[in-house]
N, CA, C and O atoms as CSV, one atom per row, in Angstrom:
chain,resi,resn,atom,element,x,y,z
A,1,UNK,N,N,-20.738,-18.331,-22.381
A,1,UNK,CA,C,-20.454,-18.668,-21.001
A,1,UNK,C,C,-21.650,-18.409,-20.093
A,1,UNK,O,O,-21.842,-18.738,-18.922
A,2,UNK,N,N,-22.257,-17.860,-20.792
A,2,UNK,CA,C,-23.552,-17.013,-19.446
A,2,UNK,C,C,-24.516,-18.429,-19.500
A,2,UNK,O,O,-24.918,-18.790,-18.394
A,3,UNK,N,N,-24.937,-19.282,-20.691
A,3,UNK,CA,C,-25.639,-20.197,-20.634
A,3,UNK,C,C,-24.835,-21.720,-19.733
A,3,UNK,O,O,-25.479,-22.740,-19.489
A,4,UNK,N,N,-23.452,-21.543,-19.389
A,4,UNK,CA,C,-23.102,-22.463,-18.825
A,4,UNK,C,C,-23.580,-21.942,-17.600
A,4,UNK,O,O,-23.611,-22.834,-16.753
A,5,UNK,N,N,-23.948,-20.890,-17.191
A,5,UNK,CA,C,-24.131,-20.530,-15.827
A,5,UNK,C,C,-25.454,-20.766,-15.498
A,5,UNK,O,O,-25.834,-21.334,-14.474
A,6,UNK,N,N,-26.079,-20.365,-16.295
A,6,UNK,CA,C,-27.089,-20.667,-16.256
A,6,UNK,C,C,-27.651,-22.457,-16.154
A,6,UNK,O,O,-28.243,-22.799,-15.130
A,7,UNK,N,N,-27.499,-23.097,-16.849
A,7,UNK,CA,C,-26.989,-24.412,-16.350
A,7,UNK,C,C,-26.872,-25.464,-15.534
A,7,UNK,O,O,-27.420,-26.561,-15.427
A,8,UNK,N,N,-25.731,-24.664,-14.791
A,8,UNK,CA,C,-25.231,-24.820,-13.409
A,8,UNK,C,C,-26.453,-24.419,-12.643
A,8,UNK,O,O,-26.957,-25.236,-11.873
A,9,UNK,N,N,-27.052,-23.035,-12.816
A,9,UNK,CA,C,-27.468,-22.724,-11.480
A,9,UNK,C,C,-28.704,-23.781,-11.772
A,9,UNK,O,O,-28.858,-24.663,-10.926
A,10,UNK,N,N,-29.786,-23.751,-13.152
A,10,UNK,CA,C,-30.825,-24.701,-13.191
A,10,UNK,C,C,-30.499,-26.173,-12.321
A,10,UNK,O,O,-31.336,-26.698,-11.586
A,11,UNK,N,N,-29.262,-26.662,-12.534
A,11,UNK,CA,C,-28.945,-28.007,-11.892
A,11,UNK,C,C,-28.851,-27.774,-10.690
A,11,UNK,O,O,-29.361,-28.718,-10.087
A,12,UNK,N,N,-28.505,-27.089,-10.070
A,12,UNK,CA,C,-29.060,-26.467,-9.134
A,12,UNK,C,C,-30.634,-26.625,-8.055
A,12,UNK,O,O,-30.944,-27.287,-7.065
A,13,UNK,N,N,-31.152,-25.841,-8.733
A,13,UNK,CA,C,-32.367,-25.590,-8.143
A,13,UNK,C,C,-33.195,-27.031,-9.017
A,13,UNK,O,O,-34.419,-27.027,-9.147
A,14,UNK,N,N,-32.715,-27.675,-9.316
A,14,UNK,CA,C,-33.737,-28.897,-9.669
A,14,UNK,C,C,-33.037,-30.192,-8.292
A,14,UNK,O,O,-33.563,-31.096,-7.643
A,15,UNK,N,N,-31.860,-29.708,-8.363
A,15,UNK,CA,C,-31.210,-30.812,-7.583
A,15,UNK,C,C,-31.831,-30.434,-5.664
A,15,UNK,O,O,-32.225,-31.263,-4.843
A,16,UNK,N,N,-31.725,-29.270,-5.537
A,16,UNK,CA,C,-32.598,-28.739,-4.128
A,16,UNK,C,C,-34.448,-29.317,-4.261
A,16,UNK,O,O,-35.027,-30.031,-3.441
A,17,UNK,N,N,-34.863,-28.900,-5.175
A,17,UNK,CA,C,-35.963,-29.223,-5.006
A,17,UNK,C,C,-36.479,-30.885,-5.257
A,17,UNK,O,O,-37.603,-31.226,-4.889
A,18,UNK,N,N,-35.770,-31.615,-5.751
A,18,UNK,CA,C,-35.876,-32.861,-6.145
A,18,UNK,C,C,-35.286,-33.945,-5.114
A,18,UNK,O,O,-35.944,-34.883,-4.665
A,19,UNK,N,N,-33.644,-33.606,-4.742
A,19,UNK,CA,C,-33.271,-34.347,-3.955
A,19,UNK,C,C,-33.375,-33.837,-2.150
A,19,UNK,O,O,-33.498,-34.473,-1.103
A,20,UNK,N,N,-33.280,-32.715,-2.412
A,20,UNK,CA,C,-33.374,-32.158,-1.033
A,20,UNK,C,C,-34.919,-31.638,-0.526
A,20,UNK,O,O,-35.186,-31.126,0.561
A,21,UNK,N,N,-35.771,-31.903,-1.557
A,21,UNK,CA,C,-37.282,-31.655,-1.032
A,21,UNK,C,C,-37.468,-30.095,-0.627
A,21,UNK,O,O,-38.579,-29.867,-0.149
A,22,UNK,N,N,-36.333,-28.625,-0.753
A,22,UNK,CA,C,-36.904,-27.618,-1.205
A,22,UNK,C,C,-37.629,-26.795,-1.812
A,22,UNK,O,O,-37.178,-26.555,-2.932
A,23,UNK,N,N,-38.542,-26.263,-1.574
A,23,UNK,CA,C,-39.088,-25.237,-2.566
A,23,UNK,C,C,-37.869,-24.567,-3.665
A,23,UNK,O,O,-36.674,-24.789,-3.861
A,24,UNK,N,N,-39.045,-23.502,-4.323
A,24,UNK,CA,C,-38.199,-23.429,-5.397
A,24,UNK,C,C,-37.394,-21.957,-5.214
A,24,UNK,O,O,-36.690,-21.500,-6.115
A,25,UNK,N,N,-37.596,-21.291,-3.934
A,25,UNK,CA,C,-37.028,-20.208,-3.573
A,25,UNK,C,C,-36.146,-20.287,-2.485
A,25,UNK,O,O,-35.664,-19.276,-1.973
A,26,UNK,N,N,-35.852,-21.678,-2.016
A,26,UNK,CA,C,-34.881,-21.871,-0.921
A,26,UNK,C,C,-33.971,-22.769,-2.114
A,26,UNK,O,O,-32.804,-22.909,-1.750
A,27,UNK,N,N,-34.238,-23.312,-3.274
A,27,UNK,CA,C,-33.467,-24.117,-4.046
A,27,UNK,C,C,-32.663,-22.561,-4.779
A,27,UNK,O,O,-31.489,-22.202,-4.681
A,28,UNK,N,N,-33.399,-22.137,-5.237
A,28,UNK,CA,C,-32.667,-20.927,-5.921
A,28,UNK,C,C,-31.396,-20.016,-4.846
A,28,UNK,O,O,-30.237,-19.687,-5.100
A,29,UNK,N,N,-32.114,-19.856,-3.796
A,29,UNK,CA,C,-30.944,-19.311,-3.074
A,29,UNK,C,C,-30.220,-20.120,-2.698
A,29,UNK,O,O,-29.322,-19.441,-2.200
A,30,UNK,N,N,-29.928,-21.234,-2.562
A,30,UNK,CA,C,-28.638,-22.033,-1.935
A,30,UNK,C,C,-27.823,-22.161,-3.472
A,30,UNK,O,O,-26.597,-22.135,-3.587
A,31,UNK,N,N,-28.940,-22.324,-4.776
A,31,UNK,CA,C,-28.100,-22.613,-5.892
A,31,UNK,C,C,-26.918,-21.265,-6.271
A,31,UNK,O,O,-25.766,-21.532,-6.615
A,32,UNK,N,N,-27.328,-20.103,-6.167
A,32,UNK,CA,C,-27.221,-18.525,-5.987
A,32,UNK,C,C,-25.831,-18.868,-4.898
A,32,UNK,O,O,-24.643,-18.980,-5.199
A,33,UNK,N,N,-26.322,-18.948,-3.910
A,33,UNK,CA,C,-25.008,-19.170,-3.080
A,33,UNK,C,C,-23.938,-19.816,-3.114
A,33,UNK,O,O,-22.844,-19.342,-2.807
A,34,UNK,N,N,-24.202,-21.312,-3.605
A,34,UNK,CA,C,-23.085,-22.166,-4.159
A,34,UNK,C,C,-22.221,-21.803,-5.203
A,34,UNK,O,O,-21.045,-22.146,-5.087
A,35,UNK,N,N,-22.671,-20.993,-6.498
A,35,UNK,CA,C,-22.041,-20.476,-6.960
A,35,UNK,C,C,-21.075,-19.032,-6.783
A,35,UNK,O,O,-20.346,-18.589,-7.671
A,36,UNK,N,N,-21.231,-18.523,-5.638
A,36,UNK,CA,C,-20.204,-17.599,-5.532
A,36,UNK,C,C,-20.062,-17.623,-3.986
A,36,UNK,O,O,-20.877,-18.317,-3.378
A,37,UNK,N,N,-18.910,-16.790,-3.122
A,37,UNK,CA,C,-18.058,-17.386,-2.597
A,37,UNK,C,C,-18.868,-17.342,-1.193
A,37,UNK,O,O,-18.332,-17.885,-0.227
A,38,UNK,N,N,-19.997,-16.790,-1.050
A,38,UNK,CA,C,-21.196,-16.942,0.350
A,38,UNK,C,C,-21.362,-18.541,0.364
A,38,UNK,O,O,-21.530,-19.049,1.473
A,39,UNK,N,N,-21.329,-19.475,-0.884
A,39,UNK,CA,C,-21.487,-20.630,-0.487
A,39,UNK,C,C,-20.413,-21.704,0.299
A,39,UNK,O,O,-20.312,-22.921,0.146
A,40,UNK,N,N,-19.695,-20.843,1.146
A,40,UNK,CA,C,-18.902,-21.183,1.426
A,40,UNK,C,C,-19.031,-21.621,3.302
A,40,UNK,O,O,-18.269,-22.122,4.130
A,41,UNK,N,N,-20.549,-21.052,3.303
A,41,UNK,CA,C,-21.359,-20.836,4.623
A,41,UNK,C,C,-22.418,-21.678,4.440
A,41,UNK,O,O,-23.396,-21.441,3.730
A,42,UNK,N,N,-22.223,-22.637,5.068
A,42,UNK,CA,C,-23.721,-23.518,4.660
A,42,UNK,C,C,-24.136,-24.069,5.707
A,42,UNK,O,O,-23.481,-24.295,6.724
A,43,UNK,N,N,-25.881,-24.447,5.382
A,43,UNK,CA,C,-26.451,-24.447,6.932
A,43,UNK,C,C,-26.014,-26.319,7.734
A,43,UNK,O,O,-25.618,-27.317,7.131
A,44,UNK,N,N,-26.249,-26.175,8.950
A,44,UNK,CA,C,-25.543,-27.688,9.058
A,44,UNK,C,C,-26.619,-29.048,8.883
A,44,UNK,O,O,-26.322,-30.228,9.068
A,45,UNK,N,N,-28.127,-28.418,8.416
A,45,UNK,CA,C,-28.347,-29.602,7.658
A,45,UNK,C,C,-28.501,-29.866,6.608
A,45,UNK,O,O,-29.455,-30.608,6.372
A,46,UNK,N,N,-27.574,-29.353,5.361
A,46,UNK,CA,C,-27.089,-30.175,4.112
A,46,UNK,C,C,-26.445,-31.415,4.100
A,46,UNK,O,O,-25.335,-31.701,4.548
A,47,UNK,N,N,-26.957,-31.852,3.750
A,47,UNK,CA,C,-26.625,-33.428,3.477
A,47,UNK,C,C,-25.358,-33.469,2.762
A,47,UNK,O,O,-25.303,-32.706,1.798
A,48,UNK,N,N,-23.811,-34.530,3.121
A,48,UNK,CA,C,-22.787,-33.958,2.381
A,48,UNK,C,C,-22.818,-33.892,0.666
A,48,UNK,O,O,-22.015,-33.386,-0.117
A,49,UNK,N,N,-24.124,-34.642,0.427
A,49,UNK,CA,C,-24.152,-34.727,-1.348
A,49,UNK,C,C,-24.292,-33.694,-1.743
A,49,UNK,O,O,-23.747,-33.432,-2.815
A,50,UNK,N,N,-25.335,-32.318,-0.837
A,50,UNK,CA,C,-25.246,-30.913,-1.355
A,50,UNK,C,C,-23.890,-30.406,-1.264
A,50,UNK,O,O,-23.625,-29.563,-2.120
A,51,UNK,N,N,-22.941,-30.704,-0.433
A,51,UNK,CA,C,-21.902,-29.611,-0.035
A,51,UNK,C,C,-20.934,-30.243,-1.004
A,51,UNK,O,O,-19.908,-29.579,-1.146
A,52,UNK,N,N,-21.004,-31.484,-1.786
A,52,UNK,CA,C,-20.244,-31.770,-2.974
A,52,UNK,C,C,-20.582,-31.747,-3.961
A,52,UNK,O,O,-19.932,-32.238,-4.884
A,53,UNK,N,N,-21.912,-31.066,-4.134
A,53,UNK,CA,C,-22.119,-30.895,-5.108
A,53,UNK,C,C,-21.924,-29.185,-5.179
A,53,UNK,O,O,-21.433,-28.637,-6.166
A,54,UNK,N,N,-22.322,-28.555,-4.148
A,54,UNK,CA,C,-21.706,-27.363,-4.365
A,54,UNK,C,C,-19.907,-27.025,-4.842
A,54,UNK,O,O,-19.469,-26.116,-5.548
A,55,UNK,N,N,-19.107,-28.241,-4.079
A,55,UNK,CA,C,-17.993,-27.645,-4.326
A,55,UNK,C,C,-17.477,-28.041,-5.947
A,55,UNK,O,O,-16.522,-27.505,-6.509
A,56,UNK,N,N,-18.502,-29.288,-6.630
A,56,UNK,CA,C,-18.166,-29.539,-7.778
A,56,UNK,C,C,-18.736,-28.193,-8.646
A,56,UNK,O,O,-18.523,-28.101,-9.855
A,57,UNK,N,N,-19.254,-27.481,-8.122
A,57,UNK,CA,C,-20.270,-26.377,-9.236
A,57,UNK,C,C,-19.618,-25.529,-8.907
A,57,UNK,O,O,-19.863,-24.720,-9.802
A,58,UNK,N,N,-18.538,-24.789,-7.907
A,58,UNK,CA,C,-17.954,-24.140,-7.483
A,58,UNK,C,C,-16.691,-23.824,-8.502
A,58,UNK,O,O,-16.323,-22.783,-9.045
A,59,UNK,N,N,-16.275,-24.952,-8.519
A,59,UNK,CA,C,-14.842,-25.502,-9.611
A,59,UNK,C,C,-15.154,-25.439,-10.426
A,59,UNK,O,O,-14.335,-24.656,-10.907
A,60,UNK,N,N,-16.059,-25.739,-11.457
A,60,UNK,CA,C,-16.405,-26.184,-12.289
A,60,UNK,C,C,-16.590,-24.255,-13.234
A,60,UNK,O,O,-16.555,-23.976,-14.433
A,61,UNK,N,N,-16.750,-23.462,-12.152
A,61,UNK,CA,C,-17.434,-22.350,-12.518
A,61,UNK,C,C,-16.030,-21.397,-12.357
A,61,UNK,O,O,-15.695,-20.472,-13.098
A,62,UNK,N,N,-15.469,-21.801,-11.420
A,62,UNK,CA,C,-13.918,-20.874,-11.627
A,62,UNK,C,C,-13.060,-21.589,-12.403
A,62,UNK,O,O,-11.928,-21.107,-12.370
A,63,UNK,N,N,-13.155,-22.456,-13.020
A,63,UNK,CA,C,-11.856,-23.066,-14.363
A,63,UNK,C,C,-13.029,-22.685,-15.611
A,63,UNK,O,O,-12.536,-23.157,-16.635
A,64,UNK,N,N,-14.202,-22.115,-15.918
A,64,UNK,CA,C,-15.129,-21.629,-16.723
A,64,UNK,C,C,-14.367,-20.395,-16.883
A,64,UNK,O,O,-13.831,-19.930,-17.890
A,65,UNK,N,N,-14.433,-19.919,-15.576
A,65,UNK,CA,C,-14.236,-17.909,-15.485
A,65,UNK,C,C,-12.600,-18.056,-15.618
A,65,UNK,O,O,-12.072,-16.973,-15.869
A,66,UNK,N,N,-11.891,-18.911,-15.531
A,66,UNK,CA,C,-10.561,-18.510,-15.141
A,66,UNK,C,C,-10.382,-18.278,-17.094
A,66,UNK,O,O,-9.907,-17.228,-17.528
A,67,UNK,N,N,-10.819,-19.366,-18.005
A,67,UNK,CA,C,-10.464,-19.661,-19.142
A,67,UNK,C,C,-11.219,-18.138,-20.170
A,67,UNK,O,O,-11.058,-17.969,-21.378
A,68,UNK,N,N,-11.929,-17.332,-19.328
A,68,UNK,CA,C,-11.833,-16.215,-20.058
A,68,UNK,C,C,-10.946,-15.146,-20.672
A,68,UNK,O,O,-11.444,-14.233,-21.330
């Protein structure tokens, strides 16, 4: 399970720095954030493709943790 997280968060920080034109330490912390429940605070210029993609990585990561 730790490599699905891992994963996630890489898709993540490739998806900030690629689609959203972040560095790789503002991609890491929003990826960091999306996955647990601070990402629930987001700044108001994410584009809605980040904030669905957060909530798909969100889900995706509590039906992971729930199935433990």
């Amino acid at each position: 399970m730790f490599t699905l997280l891992v994963i996630w968060l890489a898709a993540g920080v490739l998806y900030g720095m690629l689609v959203e034109d972040w560095g790789l330490v503002t991609s890491i912390y929003f990826s960091v954030a999306a996955l647990s429940t601070g990402g629930e605070v987001t700044p108001s210029y994410i584009r809605c493709c980040c904030v669905v993609m957060r909530d798909i990585i969100k889900f995706a990561t509590e039906v992971t943790l729930s199935s433990l």
